[in-house]
C-alpha positions in Angstrom: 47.2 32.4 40.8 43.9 32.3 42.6 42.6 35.5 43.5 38.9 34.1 44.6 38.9 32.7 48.2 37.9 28.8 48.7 34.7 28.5 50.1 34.3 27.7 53.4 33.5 23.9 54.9 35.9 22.2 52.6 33.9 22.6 49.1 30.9 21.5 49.5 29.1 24.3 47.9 30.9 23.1 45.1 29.4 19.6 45.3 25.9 20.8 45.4 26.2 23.7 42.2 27.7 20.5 40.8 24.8 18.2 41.3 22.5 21.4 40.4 24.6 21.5 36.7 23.6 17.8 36.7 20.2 17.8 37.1 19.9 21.0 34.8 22.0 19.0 31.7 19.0 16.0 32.4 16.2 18.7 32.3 17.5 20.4 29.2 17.5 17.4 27.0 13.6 17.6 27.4 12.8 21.3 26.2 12.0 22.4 23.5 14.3 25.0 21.9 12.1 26.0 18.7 9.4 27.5 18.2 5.7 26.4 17.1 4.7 27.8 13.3 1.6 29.0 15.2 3.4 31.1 17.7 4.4 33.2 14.0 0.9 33.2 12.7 -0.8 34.4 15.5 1.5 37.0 16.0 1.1 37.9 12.1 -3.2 37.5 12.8 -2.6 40.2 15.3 -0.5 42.5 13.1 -2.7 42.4 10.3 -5.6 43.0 12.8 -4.1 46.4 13.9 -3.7 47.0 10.4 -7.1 46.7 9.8 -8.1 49.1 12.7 -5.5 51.5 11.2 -7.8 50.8 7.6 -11.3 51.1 9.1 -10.6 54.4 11.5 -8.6 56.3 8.9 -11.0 55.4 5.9 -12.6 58.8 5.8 -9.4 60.8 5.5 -7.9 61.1 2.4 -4.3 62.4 3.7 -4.4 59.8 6.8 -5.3 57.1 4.2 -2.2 57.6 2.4 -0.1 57.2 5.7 -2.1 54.1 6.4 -1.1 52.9 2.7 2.6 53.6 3.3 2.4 51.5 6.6 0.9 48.9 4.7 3.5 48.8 2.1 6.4 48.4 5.0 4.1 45.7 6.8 4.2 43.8 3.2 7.6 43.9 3.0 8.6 43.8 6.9 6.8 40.3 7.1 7.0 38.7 3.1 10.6 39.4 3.3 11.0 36.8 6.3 8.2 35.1 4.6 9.8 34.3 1.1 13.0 33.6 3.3 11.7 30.9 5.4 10.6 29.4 2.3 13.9 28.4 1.4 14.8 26.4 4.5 15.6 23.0 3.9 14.3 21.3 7.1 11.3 20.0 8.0 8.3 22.9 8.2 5.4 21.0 10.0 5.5 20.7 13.8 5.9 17.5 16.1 3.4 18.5 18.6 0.4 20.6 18.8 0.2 24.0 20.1 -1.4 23.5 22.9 1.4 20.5 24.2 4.0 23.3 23.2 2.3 26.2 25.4 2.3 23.5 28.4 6.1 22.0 27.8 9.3 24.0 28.5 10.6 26.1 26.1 14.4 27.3 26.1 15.6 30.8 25.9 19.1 32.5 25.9 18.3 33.5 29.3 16.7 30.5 30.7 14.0 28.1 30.6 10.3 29.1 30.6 6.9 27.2 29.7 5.7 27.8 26.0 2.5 29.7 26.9 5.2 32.5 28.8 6.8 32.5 25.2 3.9 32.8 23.3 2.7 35.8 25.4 6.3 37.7 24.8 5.9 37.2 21.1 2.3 38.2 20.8 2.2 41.0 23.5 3.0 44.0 21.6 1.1 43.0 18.6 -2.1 42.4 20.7 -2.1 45.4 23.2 -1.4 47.5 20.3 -4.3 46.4 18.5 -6.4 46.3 21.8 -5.2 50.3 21.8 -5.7 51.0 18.6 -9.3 49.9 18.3 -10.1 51.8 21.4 -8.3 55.2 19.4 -10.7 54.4 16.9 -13.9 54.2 18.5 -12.7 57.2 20.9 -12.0 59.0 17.1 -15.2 57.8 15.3 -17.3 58.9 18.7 -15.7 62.4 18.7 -16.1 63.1 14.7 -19.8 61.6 15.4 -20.1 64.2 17.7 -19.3 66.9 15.2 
């Protein structure tokens, strides 16, 4: 039992979302699906860069140093869990390609098909406008005690 109606002009929608499935199959043999080492080690640079803001503003407090030193202790373990993982993977670790021919190739997604550079911006984002924030805390917090 059907219960969408056929399509008007005797299927020939169907023919072209057919020919569009085709051409997508062809196009997805050429993208890449994982991604570069780099991507994770500039994403961990920029971590360990708001880490260090976090270090150099809070410095002077004793109290607000021993926050800082709790984060630290869940940043160790938050990345050398994943770190002391990876280790144990089997495959091959290097890349094929640089990672500037991986920000300018396509790269595949659960939702779709973007270029690398798109991908490297959604892992890296957060980390890097944190850190751009956080460093502009600091100077706004080092100005102000300055002032006192």
């Amino acid at each position: 039992m059907n219960t969408h109606p056929e399509p008007q002009g005797g299927g020939h929608e169907r023919k072209a979302v057919a020919v569009s499935e085709h051409e997508t199959e062809l196009s997805a043999a050429n993208v890449e699906v994982a991604m570069h080492p780099n991507v994770y080690r500039l994403a961990l640079f920029c971590w360990l860069c708001f880490m260090t803001v976090f270090w150099v503003t809070f410095w002077v407090s004793s109290n607000a140093l021993f926050q800082v030193v709790i984060g630290t202790v869940y940043a160790v373990m938050f990345f050398g869990i994943p770190y002391e993982m990876s280790r144990i993977f089997p495959g091959k670790r290097t890349p094929n390609k640089s990672i500037w021919r991986f920000m300018a190739e396509p790269f595949g997604t659960r939702t779709g098909t973007m270029r690398g550079y798109e991908a490297v911006l959604q892992v890296i984002m957060v980390p890097l406008l944190l850190t751009i924030g956080g460093t502009a805390m600091g100077i706004i917090l080092r100005i102000a005690r300055a002032g006192n």
